[in-house]
C-alpha positions in Angstrom: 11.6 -11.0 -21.9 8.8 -10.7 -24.5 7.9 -7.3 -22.7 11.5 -5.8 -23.7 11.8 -7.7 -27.2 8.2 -6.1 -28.1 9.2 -2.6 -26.9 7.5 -2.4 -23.5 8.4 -2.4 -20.2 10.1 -4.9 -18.0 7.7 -7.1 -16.7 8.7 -6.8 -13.0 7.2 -4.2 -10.3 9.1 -1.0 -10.0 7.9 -0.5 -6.8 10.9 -2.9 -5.2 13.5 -1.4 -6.7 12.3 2.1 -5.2 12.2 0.3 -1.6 16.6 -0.8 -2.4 17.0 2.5 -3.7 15.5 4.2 -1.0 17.3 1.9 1.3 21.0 1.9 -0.2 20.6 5.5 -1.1 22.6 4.8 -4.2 20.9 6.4 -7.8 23.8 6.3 -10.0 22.6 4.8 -12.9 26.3 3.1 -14.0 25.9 1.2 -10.8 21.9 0.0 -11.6 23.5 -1.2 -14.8 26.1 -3.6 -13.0 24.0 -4.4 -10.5 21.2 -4.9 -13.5 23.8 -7.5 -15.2 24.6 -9.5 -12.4 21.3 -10.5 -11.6 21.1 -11.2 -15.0 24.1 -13.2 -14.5 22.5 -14.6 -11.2 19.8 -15.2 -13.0 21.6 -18.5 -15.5 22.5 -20.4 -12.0 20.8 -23.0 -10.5 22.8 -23.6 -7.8 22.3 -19.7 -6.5 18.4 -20.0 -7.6 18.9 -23.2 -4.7 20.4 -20.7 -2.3 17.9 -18.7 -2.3 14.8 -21.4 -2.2 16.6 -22.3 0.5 16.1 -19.2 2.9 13.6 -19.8 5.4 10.3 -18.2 4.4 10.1 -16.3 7.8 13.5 -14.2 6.5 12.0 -13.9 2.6 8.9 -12.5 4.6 10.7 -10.0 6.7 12.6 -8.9 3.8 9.3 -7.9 2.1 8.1 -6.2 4.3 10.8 -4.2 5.1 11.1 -3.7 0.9 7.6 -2.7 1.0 7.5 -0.4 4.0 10.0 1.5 2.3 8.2 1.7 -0.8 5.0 3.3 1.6 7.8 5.1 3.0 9.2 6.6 0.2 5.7 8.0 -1.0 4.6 9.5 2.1 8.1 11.7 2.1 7.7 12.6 -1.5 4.4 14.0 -0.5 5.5 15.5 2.7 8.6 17.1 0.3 5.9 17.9 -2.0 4.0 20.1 0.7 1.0 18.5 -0.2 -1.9 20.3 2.6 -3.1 17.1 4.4 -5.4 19.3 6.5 -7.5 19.3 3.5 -9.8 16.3 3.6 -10.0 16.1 -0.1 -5.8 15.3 0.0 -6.6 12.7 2.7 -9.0 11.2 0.5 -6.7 10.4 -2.4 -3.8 9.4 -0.9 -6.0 7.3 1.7 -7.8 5.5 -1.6 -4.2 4.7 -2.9 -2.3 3.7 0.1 -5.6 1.2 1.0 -5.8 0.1 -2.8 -1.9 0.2 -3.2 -0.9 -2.0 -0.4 -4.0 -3.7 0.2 -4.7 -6.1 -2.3 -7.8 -5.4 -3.6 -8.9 -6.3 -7.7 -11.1 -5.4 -9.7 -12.3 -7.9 -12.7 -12.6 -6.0 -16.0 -14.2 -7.6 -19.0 -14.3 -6.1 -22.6 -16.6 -8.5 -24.6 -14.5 -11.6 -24.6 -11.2 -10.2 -23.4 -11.0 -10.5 -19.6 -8.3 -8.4 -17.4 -7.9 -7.5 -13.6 -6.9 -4.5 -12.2 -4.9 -4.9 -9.3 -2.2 -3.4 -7.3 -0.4 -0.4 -8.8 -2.4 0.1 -11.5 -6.0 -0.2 -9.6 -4.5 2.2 -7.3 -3.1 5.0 -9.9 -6.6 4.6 -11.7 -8.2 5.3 -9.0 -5.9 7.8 -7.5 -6.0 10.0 -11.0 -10.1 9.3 -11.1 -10.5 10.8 -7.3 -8.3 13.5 -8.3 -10.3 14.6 -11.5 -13.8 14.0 -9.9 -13.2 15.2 -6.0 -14.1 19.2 -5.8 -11.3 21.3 -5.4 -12.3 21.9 -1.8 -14.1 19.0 0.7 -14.1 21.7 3.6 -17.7 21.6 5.4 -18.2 25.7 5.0 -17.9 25.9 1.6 -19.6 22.8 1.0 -22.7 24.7 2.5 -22.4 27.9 1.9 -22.6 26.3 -2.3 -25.1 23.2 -2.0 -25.4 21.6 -4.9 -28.6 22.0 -7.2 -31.7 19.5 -6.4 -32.8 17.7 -9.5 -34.7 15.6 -8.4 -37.5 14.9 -10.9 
């Protein structure tokens, strides 16, 4: 709640509410905004917080994965709708570094004198995915690669 009262985003993950809309198929954004205010509503009771403590954790756990399949899903169609050229290995290279970073876990410690952070999900992965995509050469293919070596400088 301080997010929104301070003018920034929700503090939840976007990413599951692409997996339901990918799954439900529905994008009308009247209908977010019920759905939106009943969990809100949800959200005051106890005694449907204790319904769902109570689900066993073997059906909470299939339930993300299926959430989060459809998240991996969802990207790899917007790519495939996006043409992107997957015969290039730069392409694989990107994606590959997001996907793994994405869905993987990983986290990186960041420190700024006395202010400490972690990068981690997301946010490690779109860093990363943007910095690949800057720094990568336009082309990864192994014939141009040699027919322009780079420059020796050694000293």
């Amino acid at each position: 709640m301080a997010s929104a009262v301070l003018g920034g985003p929700a503090a939840t993950t976007y990413a599951e509410n692409t997996g339901v809309l990918a799954v439900t198929r529905v994008y009308d954004p009247a209908v977010l905004r019920i759905a939106a205010g009943f969990a809100m509503l949800f959200g005051l009771s106890p005694k449907l917080a204790a319904v769902f403590q109570s689900l066993p954790a073997g059906v909470l756990g299939g339930v993300s994965i299926l959430i989060f399949g459809m998240i991996a899903s969802v990207g790899i169609r917007t790519l495939s709708e996006a043409r992107i050229d997957f015969a290039h290995s730069r392409n694989l290279i990107v994606v590959s570094l997001i996907l793994v970073l994405g869905l993987g876990g990983a986290k990186i410690p960041v420190a700024f004198g006395d202010v400490r952070l972690e990068l981690h999900g997301m946010a490690l992965a779109a860093l990363v995915g943007i910095l690949a995509n800057v720094l990568l050469p336009a082309s990864l293919d192994r014939e141009e690669l040699d027919a322009h070596p780079a420059e020796d400088v050694r000293p």
